[in-house]
N, C-alpha and C positions, 0 to 999 in steps of 0.2 A: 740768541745772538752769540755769535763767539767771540770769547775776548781775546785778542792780543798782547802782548808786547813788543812793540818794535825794537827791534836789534840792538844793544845798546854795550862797549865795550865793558869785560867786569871791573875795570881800572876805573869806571865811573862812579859804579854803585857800589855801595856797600854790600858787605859778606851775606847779610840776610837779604839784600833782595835778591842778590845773587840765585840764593834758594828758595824765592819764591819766583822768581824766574823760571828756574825748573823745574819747579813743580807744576807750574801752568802751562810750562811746552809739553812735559811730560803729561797733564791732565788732556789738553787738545790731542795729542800726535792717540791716546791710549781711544778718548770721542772720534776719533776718525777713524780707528782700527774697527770699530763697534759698527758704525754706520757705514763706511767704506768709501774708497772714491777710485777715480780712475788713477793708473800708477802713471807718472810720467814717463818718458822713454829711457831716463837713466834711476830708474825707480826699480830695484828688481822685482818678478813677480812672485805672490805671496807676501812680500816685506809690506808693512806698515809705513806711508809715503806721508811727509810732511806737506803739509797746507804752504800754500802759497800766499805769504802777506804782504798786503799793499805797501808799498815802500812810497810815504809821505816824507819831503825834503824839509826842514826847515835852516834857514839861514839866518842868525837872528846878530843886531847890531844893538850896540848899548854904548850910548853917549858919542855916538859919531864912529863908533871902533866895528868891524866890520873880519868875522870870520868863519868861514865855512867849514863843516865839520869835518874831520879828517878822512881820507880814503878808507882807514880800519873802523869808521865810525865814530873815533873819540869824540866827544861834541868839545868845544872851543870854551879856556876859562879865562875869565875876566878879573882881576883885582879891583876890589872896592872899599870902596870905608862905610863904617858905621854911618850914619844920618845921610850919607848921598844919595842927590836925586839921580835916578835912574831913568832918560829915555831910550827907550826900547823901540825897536821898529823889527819885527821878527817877517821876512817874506819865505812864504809858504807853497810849495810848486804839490801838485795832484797830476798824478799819474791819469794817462788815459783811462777809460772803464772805471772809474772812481769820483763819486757824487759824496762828500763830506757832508754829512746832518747838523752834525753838531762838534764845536768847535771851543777848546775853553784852553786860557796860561791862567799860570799860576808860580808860586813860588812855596819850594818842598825844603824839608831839611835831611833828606834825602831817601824818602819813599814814593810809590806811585803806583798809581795800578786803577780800576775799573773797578765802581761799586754797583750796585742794583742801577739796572737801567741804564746801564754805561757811562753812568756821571762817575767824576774823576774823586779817588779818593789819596791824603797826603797831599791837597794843596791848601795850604793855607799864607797868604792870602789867597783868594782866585781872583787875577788879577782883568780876566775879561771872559767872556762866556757870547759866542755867536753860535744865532741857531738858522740863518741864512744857508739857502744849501749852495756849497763851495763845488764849483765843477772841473774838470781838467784846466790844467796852467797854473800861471802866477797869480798870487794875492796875497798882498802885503799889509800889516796891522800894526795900527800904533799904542803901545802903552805906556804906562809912568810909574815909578814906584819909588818912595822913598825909604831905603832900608833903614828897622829900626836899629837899636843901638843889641848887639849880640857879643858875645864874646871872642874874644881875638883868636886866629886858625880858625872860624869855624867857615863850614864851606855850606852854599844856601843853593837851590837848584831854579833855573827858570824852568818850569814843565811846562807840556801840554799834554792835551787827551783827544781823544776827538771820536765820533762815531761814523758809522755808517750804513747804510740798510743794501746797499747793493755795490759790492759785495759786502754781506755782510761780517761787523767787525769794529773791536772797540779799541783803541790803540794809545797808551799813556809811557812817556819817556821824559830825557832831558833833553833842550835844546841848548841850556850853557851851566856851565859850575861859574859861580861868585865866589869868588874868595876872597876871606877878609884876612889882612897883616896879620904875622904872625904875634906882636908886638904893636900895641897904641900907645901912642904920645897923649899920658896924662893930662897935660894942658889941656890939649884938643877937646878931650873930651868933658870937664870940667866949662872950660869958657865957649865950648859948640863951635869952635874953628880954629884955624891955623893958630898954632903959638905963634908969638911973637918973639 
């Protein structure tokens, strides 16, 4: 099975996924040199032709707030505070020719990627896991998460992974950056809510 990673701007991820990012376009495009495929029409021939991956939407909403990720890809950040609850409602659009197997969110401190068998590595929590198989169109998921108490600036990732067997292909990114203030109000966190 080939794994992926879907498109994801480097402004999102940190420096080292960065490089393991390219390491695993670089490890795929060198598997496709080996085994071969057909060149597309703007593929020149003899060149070594990049695989074509499924492009999975996600649109994901947290606590009523609702943003689609940007035309360059960036995916959409949210400000939050330590101990808030979190509902989520992520809707998920599938490309025609595309039967999703397995299907998992989670929330990363800012790694991801595919481990043995396609299961998602870098989420902890994993906040849902469907192995219902997802067919072209919309479908929508609800989750809940109470973030625990972390330290202030730090940025928390919602992820997902997901597989697939035809075509085949294991695909793990962000769907939004959390961010917490740069700056807590001691109070707050002492008496577990608003100062007074």
């Amino acid at each position: 099975m080939a794994t992926w990673t879907q498109p994801v701007p480097a402004a999102v991820r940190p420096s080292w996924v960065r490089r393991i990012w390219r390491g695993t376009v670089g490890i795929s495009i060198a598997l496709l040199t080996v085994v071969g495929c057909s060149a597309p029409p703007r593929c020149p021939p003899g060149a070594s032709c990049p695989a074509a991956v499924p492009r999975v939407r996600f649109v994901p909403t947290i606590n009523g707030v609702s943003f689609a990720p940007d035309a360059d890809g960036h995916v959409p950040s949210y400000r939050v505070r330590t101990r808030e609850d979190l509902v989520i409602r992520v809707a998920v659009t599938v490309p025609r020719n595309v039967t999703i197997t397995a299907l998992w969110f989670g929330i990363s401190t800012g790694t991801w990627g595919s481990g043995p068998e396609g299961n998602p590595v870098g989420m902890n929590p994993v906040l849902a896991h469907y192995t219902l198989p997802l067919s072209a169109g919309s479908h929508t998921f609800g989750l809940r998460w109470r973030i625990p108490h972390r330290r202030p600036g730090t940025s928390l990732y919602l992820t997902y992974a997901w597989s697939a067997r035809q075509p085949p292909a294991s695909v793990t990114g962000p769907v939004a950056t959390l961010a917490l203030p740069q700056h807590v109000n001691r109070q707050l966190i002492r008496d577990g809510g608003p100062a007074s």
